[in-house]
C-alpha positions in Angstrom: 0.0 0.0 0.0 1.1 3.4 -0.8 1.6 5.9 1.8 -1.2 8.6 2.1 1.3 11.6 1.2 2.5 9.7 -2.2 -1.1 9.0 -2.9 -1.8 12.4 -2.1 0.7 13.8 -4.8 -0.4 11.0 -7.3 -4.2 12.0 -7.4 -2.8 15.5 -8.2 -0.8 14.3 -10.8 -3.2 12.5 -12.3 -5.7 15.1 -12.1 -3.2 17.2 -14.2 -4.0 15.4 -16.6 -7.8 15.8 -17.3 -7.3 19.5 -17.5 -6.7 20.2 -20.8 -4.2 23.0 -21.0 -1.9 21.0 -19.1 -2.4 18.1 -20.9 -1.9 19.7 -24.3 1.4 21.2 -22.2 2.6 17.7 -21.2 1.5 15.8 -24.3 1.1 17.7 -27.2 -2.9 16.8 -27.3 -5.5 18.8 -26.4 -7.2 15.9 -25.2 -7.0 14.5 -21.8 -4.2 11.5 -21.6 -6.9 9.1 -20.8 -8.9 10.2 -23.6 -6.1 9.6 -26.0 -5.8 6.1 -28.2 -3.5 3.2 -26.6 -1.0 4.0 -29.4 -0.8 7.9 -28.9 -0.5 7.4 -25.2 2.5 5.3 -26.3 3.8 7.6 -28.3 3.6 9.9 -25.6 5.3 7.3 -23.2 8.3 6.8 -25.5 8.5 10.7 -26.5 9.1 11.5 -22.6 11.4 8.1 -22.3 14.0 9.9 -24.5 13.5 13.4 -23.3 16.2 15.0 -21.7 14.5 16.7 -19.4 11.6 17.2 -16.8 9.5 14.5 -18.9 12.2 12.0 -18.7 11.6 12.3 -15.0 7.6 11.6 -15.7 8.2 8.5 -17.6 10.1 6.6 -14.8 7.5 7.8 -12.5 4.4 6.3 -14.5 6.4 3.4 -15.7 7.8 2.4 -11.6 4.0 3.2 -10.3 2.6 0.8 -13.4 5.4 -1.7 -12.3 4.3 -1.6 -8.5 1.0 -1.6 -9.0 1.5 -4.7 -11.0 3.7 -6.5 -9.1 2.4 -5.8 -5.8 -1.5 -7.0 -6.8 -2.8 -9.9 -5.2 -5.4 -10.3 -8.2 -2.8 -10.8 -11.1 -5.7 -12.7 -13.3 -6.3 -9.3 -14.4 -3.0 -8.6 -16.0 -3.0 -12.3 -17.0 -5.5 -11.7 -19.3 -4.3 -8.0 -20.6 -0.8 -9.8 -21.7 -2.9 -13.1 -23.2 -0.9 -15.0 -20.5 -3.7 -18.3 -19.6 -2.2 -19.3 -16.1 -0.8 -22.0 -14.8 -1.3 -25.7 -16.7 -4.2 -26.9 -13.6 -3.0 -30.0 -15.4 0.4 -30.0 -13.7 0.8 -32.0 -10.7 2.2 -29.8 -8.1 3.1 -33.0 -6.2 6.2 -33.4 -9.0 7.5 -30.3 -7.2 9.3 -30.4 -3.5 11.2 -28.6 -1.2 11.8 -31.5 1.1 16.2 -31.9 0.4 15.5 -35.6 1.8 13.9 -36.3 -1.2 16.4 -35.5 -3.6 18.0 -38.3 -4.7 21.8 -39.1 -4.3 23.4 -39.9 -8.0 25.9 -42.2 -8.5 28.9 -41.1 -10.3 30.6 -43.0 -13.0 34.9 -42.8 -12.6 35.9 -43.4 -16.3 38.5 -46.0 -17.0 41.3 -45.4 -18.9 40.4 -47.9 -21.6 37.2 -46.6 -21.9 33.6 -47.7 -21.1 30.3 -48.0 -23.1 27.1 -46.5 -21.7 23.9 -46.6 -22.8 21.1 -44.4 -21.8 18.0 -42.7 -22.8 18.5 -39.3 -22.1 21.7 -36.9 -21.7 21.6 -33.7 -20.0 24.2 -31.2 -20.5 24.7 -29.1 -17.8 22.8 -29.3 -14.3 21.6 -25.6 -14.0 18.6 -24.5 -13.6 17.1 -26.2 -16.5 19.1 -28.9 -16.9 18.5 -29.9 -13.2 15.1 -29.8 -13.2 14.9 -31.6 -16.5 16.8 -34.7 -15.9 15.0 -35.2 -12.2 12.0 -35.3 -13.9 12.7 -37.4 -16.6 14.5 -39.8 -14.0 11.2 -39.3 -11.8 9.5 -40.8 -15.1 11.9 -44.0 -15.6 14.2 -42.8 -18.0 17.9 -43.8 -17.7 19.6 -40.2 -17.5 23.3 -39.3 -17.5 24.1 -35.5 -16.8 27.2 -34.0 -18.1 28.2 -31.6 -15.3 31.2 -29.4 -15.5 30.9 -27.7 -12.5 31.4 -29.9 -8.9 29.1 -31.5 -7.3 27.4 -30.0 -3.9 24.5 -32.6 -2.0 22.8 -30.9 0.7 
């Protein structure tokens, strides 16, 4: 929640901009900014992003209120749907997903021999990152025979 004196100062900013003098001042349109099309309030919006001066200062306080506001709302189904975005896939089993460390498994690690050795499995994974991880626990999870190619060491917790 914003604090009553920054709410204070953004209602008069806002209003600024249904008068229309100002608004013609600040944007170039008689109109007020609400009343102006999606695309010239972008125009707008990029106009003052590149502006050296006080209007440069407006963008990054619409665009940092827009991006609060957004991030800090507890109903994001709204912005979900603005951005096309469907959710998540109520298909996925959230089981498949832990936190518990005991349930991680411990790997066993393969010490090459000199002469060689042949392997056969049904999936390699390059790299254990964040994707890579994730990827060859599940598909281990799912019965596949996995080998990950790590270069980095190896840490269990």
């Amino acid at each position: 929640d914003l604090p009553e004196k920054s709410l204070s100062q953004l209602s008069t900013i806002l209003t600024l901009f249904t008068i229309r003098p100002i608004s013609f001042l600040l944007t170039g349109h008689m109109s007020p900014f609400y009343e102006l099309s999606r695309k010239d309030r972008e125009i707008v919006m990029q106009k003052w992003s590149k502006s050296n001066s006080i209007f440069r200062g407006l963008f990054k306080a619409f665009s940092g209120m827009i991006l609060y506001i957004f991030w800090s709302s507890k109903n994001s189904s709204i912005f979900n749907s603005t951005i096309g975005y469907p959710g998540p896939d109520p298909r996925m089993d959230s089981q498949l997903f832990t936190n518990d460390l005991n349930k991680f498994p411990i790997y066993d690690f393969i010490q090459v021999p000199p002469e060689g050795l042949e392997l056969q499995f049904d999936v390699v994974v390059v790299g254990s990152g964040a994707g890579g991880g994730v990827m060859a626990a599940q598909l281990a999870k799912a019965g596949y025979k996995v080998l990950v190619i790590e270069k980095g060491k190896y840490y269990h917790q």
